[in-house]
GULO-244713 format. One record per residue (C-alpha): residue in one letter; y, z, x. Coordinates in steps of 0.05 Angstrom, whole numbers, plus 32768, in hexadecimal, padded with zeros to 4 digits. Layout:
AYZX...
***
This chain:
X80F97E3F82BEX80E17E4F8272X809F7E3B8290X80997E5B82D5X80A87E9682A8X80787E98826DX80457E8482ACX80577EC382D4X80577EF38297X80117ED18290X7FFD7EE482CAX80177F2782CAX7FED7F33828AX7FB37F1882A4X7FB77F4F82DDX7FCC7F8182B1X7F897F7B8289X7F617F7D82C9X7F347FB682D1X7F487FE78304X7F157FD1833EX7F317F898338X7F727F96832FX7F707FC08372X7F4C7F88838FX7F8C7F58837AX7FBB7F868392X7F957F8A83DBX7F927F4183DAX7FD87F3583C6X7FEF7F6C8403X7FC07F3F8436X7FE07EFE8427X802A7F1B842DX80117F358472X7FF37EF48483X80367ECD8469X80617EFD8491X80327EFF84CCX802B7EB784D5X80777EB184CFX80837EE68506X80587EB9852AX80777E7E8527X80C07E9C8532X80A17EC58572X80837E82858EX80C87E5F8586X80E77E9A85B2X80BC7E9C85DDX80B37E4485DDX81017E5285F5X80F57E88862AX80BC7E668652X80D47E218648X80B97E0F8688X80787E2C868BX806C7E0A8642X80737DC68661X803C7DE18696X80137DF48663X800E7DBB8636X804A7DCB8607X80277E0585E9X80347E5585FAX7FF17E6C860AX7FD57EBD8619X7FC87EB28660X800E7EA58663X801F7EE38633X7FF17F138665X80217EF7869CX80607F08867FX804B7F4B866FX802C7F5786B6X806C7F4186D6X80A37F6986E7X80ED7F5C86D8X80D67F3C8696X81117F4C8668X80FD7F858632X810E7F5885F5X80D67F278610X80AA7F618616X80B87F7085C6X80B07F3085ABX80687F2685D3X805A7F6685B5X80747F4D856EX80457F0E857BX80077F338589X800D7F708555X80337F598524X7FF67F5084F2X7FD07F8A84F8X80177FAF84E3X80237F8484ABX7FE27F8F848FX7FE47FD9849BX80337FD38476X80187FB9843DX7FD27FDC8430X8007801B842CX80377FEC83FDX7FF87FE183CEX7FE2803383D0X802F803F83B9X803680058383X7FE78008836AX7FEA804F834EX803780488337X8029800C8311X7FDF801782F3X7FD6806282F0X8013807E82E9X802D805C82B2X7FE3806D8282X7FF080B582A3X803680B8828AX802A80A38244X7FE980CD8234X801A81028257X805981018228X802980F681F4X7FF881378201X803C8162820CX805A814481CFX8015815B81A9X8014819D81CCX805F81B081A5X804C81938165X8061814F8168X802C8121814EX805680DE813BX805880C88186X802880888196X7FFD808381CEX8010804281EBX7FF980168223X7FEC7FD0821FX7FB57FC3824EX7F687FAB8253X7F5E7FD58289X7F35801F8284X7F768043827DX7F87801C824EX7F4680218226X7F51806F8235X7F99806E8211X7F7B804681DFX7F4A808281D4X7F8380B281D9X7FA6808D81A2X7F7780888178X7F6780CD817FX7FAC80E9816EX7FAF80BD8133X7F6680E5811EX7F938121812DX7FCB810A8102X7F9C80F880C8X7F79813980CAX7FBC816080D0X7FD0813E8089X7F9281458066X7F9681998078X7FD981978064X7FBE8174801EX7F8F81A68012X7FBD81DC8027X7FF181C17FF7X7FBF81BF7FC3X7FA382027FD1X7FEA82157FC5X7FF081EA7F7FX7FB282067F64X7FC882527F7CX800482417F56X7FE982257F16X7FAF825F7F18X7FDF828D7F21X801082777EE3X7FD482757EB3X7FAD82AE7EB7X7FF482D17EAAX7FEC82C77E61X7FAC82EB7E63X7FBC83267E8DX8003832F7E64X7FDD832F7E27X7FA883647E40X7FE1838C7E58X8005838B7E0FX7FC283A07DF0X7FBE83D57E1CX7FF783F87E15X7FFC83ED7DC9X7FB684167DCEX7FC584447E00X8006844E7DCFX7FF684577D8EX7FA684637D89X7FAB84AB7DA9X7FD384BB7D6CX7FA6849B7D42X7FD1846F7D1DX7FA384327D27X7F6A841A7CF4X7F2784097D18X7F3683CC7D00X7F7583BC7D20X7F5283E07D64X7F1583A87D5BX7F45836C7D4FX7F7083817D97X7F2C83947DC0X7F0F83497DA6X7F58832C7DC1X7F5483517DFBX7F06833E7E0DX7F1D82F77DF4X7F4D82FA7E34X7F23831D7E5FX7EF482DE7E58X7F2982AC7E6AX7F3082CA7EA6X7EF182CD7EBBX7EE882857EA8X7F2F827A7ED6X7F0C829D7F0CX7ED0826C7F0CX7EF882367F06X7F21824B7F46X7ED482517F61X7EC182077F51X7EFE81E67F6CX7EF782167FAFX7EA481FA7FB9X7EC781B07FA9X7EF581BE7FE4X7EBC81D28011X7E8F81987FFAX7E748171802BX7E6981298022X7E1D81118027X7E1380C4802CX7DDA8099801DX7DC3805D8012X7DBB804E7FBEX7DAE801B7F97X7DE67FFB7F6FX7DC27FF07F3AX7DA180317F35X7DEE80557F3DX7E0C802A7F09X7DD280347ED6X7DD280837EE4X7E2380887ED2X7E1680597EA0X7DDF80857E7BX7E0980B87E83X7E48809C7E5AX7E1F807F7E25X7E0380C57E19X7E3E80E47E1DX7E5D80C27DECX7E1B80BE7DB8X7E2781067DB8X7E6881017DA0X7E6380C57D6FX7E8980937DA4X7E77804A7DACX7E7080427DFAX7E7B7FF87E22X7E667FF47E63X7E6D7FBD7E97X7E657FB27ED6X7E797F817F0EX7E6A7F6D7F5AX7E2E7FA97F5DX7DF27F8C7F90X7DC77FAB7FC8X7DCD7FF37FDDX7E0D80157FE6X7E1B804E8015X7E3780877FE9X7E3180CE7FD3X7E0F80C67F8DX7E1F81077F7AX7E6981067F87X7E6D80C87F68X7E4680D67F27X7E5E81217F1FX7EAA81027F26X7EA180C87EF6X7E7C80FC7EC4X7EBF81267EBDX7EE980E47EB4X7EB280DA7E81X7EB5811F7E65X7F0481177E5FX7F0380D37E3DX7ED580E57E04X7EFD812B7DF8X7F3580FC7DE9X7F1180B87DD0X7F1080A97D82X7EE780747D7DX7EC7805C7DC1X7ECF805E7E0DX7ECF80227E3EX7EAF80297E7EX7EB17FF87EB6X7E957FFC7EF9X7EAB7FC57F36X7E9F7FC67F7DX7EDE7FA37F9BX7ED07F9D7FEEX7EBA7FE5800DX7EDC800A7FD5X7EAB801E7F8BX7EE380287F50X7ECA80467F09X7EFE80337EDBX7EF2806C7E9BX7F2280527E57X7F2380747E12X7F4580607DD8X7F7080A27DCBX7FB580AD7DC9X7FBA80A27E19X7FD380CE7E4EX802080E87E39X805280E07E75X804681297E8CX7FFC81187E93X800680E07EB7X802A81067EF1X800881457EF1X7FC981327ED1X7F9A81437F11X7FBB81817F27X7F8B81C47F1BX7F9581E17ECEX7FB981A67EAFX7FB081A47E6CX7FD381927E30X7FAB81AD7E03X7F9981F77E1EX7FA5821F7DD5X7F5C82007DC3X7F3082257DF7X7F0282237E25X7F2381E87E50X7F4B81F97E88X7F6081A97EA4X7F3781B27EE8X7F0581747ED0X7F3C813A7EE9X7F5681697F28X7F07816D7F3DX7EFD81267F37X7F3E81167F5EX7F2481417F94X7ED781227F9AX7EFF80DF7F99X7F2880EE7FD7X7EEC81127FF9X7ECE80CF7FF6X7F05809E800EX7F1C80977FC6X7F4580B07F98X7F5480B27F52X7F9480937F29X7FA3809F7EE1X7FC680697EAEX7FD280557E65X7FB080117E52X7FDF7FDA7E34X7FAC7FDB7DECX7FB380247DEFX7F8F805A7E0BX7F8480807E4EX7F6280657E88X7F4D80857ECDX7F30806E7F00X7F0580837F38X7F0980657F7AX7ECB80707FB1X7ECA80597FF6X7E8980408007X7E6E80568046X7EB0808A8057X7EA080CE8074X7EE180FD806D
***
């Protein structure tokens, strides 16, 4: 039995993955041979009737009923009506099976291969329609509706990744409206002090131009910050809008550009600077300037931090490019570590004129291009990032 079964499911599969033409064409031939089966039956059952009710004119006629004897019957009268029907039966029975089952295979052949592909693209485009996304598309069949849920799925999974990556950006729209927001209220609360200590006590002339000098330099001082907050909020917006531009490059001519680049870098500020690199051949299919203008603010970071030298390695590992950026500073604290690539981290604020957009910029390039960027502590000390690229993605 175990075998008649796995055979049938088989052959049931085997069907199944039929295109539509042939499995039409198996369903029509399927319908003909039960007609056949059941008309050849009839036959036989008619002829044994009928072998019984003309007995004696069989022996006449060789043993066999033939039509000349049929046409008799039918032309005679007192014939009894149940003779009549199964003469009938004998003659028409075919044409009615056939007819019987051609309508059998118009009922099953849409029920069983369209209907099913229709119902599932069905729940699944209502289910879409209200906001439901997590529903799969699923048909398992060779066949052209199957290769159309196939498409379906595939395209609500598209749907489903592009729904995430708005909410992403949307979330970190929200994170950097948040941290913008929270930062440039030191500013404005210390331009609104200043101005009411003026608009207080230098009417009555109770303030030394001195004192007046050192609170307008305080106030400009602030006034500068934000404008520097407001480019910043600039830069990240035409990062978010950045379109990603592959083309074909030579590893070797990527590797030796960011390479040039961190051993300048760190000549300028007195750093010894390793570089090595591994698995780099042929051309790879990457934005140059994401990469390089990413990798330059990893670089950037490490030698603010870096006391004696920075380590640079770069690997290609499958489809992916990863830039691994170490210095030997004091290492990311644990705060860093979680929140190190969200817009205006920094630990270190009170010394000017960095605002902890470099890592959050990088982060973002990295996921525009497949990637993304992690952050971690080195076992001998020191921080290490690194910069993952997929080669040949398009987001």
């Amino acid at each position: 039995m175990d075998w008649i079964e796995e055979k049938t499911e088989r052959l049931r599969r085997y069907i199944g993955n039929l295109s539509l033409s042939k499995s039409l064409f198996c369903y029509m031939l399927c319908g003909i041979m039960c007609a056949l089966t059941l008309w050849i039956f009839t036959r036989n059952l008619c002829l044994s009737w009928m072998n019984v009710f003309l007995e004696g004119r069989v022996r006449q006629s060789g043993g066999y009923v033939r039509e000349f004897l049929l046409d008799e019957l039918l032309l005679s009268d007192g014939i009894p009506a149940a003779w009549r029907v199964t003469i009938m039966i004998y003659r028409y029975s075919f044409p009615v099976y056939l007819t019987a089952a051609s309508l059998i295979v118009c009922i099953l052949f849409p029920r069983k291969k369209v209907d099913v592909a229709g119902r599932v693209i069905r729940d699944a485009v209502d289910a879409i329609a209200a906001g439901d996304f997590s529903r799969k598309i699923i048909y398992e069949s060779g066949d052209e509706l199957g290769a159309i849920c196939a498409g379906a799925e595939s395209l609500r999974r598209m749907l489903v990744e592009e729904k995430n990556r708005r909410w992403l950006r949307e979330e970190n729209q929200r994170q950097i409206n948040a941290a913008f927001a929270h930062d440039i209220r030191t500013p404005l609360t210390v331009i609104r002090g200043y101005t009411e200590f003026l608009q207080r006590y230098l009417p009555k002339g109770r303030l030394s131009e001195e004192v007046v000098a050192d609170r307008l330099s305080a106030m400009l001082y602030q006034e500068d910050r934000l404008l520097q907050f407001s480019e910043t909020m600039t830069r990240i917006r035409q990062q978010e809008e950045r379109e990603v531009a592959l083309e074909q490059v030579p590893s070797g001519g990527l590797s030796e550009r960011m390479t040039g680049s961190a051993r300048e870098l760190a000549r300028q500020r007195g750093l010894a600077c390793e570089v090595r690199t591994g698995g780099l051949s042929g051309q790879l299919l990457v934005d140059p300037q994401i990469v390089e203008e990413s990798v330059e603010n990893l670089l950037v970071n490490a030698a603010r931090y870096a006391e004696t030298r920075i380590f640079v390695e770069i690997i290609r590992e499958g489809n992916m490019l990863r830039v691994f950026v170490w210095d030997d500073g004091p290492g990311y604290s644990a705060k860093a570590l979680r929140d190190g690539t969200k817009a205006y981290f920094s630990e270190d604020k009170k010394k000017g004129g960095h605002f902890g957009i470099g890592l959050t910029i990088s982060r973002m390039l990295c996921e525009k291009h497949g990637g993304s960027l992690s952050l971690s502590n080195s076992l001998a000390g020191g921080a290490i990032a690194c910069a993952s690229f997929a080669i040949g993605a398009r987001v």
